[in-house]
C-alpha positions as protocol buffer text, in pm:
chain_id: "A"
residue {
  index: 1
  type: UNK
  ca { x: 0 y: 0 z: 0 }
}
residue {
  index: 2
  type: UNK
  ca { x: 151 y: 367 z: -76 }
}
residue {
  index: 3
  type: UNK
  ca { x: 183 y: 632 z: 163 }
}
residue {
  index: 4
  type: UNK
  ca { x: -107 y: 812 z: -63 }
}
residue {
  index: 5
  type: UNK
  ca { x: -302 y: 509 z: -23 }
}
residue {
  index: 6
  type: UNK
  ca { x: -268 y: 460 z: 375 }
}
residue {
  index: 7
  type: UNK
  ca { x: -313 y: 880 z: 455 }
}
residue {
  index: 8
  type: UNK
  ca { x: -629 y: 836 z: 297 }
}
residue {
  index: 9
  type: UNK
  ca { x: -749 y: 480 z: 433 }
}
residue {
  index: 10
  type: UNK
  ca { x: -577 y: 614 z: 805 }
}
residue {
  index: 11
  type: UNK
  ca { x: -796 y: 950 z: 715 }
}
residue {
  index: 12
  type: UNK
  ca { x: -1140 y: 794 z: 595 }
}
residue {
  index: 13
  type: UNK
  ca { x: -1073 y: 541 z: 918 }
}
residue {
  index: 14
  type: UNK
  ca { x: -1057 y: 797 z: 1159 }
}
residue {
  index: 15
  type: UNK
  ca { x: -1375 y: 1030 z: 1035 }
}
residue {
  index: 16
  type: UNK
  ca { x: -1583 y: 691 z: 1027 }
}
residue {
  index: 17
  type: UNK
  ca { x: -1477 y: 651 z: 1375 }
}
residue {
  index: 18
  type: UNK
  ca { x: -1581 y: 982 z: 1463 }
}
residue {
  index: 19
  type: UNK
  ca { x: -1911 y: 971 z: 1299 }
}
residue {
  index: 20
  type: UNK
  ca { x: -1989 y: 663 z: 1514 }
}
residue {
  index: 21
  type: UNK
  ca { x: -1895 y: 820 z: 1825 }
}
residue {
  index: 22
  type: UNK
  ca { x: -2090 y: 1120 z: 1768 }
}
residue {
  index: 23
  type: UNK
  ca { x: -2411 y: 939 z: 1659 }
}
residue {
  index: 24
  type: UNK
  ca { x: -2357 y: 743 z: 2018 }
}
residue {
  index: 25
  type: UNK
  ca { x: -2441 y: 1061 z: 2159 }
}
residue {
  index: 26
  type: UNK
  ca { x: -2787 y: 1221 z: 2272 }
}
residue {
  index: 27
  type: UNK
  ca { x: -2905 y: 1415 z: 1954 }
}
residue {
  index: 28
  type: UNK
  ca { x: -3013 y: 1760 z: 2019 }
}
residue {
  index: 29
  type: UNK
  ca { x: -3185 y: 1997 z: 1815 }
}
residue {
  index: 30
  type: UNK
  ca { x: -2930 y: 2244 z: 1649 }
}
residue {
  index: 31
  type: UNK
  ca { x: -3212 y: 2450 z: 1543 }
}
residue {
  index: 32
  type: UNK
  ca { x: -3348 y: 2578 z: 1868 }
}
residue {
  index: 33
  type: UNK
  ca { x: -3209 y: 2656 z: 2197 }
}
residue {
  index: 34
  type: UNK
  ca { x: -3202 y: 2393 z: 2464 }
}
residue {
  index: 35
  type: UNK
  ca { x: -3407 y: 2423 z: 2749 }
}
residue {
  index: 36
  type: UNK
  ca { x: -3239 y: 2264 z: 3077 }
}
residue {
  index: 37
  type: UNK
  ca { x: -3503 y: 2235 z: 3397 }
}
residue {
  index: 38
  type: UNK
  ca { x: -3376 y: 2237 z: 3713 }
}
residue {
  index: 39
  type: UNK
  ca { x: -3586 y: 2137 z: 4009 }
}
residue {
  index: 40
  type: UNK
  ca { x: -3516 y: 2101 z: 4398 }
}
residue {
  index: 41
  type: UNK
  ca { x: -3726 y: 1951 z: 4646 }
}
residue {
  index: 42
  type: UNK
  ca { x: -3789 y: 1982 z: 5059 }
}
residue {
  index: 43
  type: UNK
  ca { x: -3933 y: 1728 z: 5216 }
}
residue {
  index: 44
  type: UNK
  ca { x: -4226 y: 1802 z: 5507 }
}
residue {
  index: 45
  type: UNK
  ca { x: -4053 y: 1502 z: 5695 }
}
residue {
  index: 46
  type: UNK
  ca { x: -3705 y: 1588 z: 5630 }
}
residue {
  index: 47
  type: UNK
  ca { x: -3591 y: 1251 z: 5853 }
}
residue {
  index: 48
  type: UNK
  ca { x: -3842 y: 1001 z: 5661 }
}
residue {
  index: 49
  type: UNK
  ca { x: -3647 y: 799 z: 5434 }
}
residue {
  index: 50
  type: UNK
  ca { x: -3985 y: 659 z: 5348 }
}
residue {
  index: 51
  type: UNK
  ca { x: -4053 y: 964 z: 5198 }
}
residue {
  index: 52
  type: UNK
  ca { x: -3784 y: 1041 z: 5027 }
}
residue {
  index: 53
  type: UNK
  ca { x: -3754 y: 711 z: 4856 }
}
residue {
  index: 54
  type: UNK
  ca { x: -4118 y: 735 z: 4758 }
}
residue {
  index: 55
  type: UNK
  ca { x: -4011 y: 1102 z: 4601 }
}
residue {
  index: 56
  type: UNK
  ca { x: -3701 y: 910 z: 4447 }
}
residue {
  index: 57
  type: UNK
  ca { x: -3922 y: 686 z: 4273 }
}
residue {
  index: 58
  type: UNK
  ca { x: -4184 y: 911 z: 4181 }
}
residue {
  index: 59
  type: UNK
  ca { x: -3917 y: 1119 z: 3919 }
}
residue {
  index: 60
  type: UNK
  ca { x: -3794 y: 851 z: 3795 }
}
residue {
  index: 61
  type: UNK
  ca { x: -4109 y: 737 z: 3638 }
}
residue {
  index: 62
  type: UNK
  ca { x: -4099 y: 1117 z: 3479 }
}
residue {
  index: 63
  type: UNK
  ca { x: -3799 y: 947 z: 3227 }
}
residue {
  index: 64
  type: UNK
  ca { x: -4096 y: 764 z: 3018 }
}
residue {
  index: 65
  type: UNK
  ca { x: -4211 y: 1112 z: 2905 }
}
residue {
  index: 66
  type: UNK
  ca { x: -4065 y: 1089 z: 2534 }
}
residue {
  index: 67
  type: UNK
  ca { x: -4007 y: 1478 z: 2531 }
}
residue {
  index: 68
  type: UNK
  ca { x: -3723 y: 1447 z: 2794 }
}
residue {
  index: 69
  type: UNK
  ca { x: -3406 y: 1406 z: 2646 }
}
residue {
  index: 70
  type: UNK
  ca { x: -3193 y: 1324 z: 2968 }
}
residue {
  index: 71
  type: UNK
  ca { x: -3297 y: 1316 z: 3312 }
}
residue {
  index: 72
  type: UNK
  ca { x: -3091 y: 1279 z: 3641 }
}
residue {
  index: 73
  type: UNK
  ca { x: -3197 y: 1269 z: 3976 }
}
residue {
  index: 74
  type: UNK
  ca { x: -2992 y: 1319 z: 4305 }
}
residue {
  index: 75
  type: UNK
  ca { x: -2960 y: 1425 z: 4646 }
}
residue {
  index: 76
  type: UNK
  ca { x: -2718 y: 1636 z: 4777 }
}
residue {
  index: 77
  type: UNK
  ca { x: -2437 y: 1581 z: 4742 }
}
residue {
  index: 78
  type: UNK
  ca { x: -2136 y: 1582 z: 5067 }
}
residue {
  index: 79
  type: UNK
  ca { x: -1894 y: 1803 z: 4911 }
}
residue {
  index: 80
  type: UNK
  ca { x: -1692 y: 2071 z: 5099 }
}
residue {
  index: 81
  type: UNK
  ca { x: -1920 y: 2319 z: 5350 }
}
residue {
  index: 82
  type: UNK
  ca { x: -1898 y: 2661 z: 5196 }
}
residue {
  index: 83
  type: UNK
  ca { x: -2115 y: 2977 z: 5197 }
}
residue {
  index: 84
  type: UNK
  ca { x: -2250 y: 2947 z: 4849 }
}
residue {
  index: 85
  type: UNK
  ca { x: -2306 y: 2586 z: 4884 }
}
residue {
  index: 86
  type: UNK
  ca { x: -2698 y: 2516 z: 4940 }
}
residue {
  index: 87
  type: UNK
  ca { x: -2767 y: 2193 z: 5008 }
}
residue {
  index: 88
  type: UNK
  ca { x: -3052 y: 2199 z: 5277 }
}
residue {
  index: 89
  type: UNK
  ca { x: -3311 y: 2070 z: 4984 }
}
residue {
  index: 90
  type: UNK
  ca { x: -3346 y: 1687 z: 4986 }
}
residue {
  index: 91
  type: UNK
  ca { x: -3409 y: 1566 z: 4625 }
}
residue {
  index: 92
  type: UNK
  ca { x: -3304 y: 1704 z: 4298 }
}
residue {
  index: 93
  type: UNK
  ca { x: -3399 y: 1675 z: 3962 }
}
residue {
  index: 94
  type: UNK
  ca { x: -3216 y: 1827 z: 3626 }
}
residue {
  index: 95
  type: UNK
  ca { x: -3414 y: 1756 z: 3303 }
}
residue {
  index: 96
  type: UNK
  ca { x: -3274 y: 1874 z: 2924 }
}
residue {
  index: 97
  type: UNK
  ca { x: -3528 y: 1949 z: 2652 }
}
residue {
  index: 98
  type: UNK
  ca { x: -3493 y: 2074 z: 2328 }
}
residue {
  index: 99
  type: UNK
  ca { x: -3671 y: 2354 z: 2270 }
}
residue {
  index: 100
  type: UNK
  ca { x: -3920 y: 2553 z: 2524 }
}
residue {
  index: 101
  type: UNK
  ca { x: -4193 y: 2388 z: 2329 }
}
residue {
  index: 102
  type: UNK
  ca { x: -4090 y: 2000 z: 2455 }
}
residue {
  index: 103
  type: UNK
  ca { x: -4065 y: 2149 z: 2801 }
}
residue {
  index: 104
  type: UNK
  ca { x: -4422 y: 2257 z: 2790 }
}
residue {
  index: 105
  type: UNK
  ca { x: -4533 y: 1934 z: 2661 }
}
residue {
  index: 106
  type: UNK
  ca { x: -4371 y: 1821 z: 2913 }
}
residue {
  index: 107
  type: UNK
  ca { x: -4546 y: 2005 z: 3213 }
}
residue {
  index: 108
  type: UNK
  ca { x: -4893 y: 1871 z: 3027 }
}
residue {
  index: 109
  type: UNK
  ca { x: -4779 y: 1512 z: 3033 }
}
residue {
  index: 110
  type: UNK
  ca { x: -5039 y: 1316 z: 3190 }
}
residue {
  index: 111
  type: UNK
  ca { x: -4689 y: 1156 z: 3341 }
}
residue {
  index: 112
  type: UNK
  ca { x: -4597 y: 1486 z: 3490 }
}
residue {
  index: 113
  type: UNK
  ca { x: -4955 y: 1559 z: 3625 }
}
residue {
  index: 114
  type: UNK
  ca { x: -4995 y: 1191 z: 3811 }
}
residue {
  index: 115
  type: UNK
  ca { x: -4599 y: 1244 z: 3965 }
}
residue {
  index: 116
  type: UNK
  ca { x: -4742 y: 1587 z: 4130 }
}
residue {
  index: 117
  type: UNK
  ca { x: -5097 y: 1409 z: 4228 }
}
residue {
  index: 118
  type: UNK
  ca { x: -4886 y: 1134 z: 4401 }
}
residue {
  index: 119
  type: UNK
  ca { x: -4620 y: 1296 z: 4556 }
}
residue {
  index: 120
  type: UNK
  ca { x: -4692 y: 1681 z: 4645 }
}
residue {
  index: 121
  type: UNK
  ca { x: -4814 y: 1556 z: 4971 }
}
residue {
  index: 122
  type: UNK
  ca { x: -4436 y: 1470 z: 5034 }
}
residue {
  index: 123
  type: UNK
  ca { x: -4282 y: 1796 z: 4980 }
}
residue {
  index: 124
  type: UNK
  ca { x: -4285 y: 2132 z: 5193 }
}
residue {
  index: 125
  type: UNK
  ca { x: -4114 y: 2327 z: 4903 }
}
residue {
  index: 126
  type: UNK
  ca { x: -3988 y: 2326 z: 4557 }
}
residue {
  index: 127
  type: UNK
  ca { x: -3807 y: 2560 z: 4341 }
}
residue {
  index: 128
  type: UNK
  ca { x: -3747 y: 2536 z: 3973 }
}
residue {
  index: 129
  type: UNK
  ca { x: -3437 y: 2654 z: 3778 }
}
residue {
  index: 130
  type: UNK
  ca { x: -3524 y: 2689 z: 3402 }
}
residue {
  index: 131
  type: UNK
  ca { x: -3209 y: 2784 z: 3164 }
}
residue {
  index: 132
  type: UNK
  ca { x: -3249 y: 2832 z: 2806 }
}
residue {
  index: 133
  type: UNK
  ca { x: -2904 y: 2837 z: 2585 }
}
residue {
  index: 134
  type: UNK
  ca { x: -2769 y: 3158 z: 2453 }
}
């Protein structure tokens, strides 16, 4: 094989690989800005774990809503103690849409409604963080 041959086999090789890789990846609209939802949750029984793994399980079952492209749940987490730290809520959830129009959808999922019918009792307070990109 020439050294023509191989640059352009090495070449064709390595953007094949990186096509493969990138179609791996969660797909987002280029088109419109991403919407990322932020949530964070107190609990009215701060000390029940009952509660808070009935919360737990009740946003997880918001991942079957087909408009959310990636959803991750927490709790806080036990990083250094610092005064811009706030990690006093109890449950945590970070959602990414595609456009402000899936996040809508979203909040009208019947999904979304039965997760706030079933769990509200559970939680004191909750504050939402709702980014779009730039």
């Amino acid at each position: 094989m020439s050294n023509q041959s191989r640059r352009k086999f090495m070449a064709t090789t390595a953007l094949t690989g990186a096509a493969l890789a990138a179609s791996a990846l969660p797909s987002f609209s280029q088109n419109k800005k991403q919407v990322i939802h932020h949530v964070f949750f107190w609990l009215k029984n701060p000390s029940s774990k009952e509660d808070l793994d009935k919360l737990l399980a009740g946003l997880k079952t918001l991942e079957k809503i087909k408009k959310v492209r990636k959803l991750y749940i927490g709790v806080p987490a036990s990083t250094e103690k610092r005064d811009v730290v706030d990690n006093s809520y109890h449950a945590s959830e970070l959602m990414f849409f595609d456009n402000l129009e899936d996040q809508k959808a979203y909040q009208d999922d019947p999904i979304h409604k039965k997760f706030v019918e079933d769990c509200s009792h559970l939680w004191e307070k909750v504050i939402v963080y709702d980014v779009q990109d730039i």
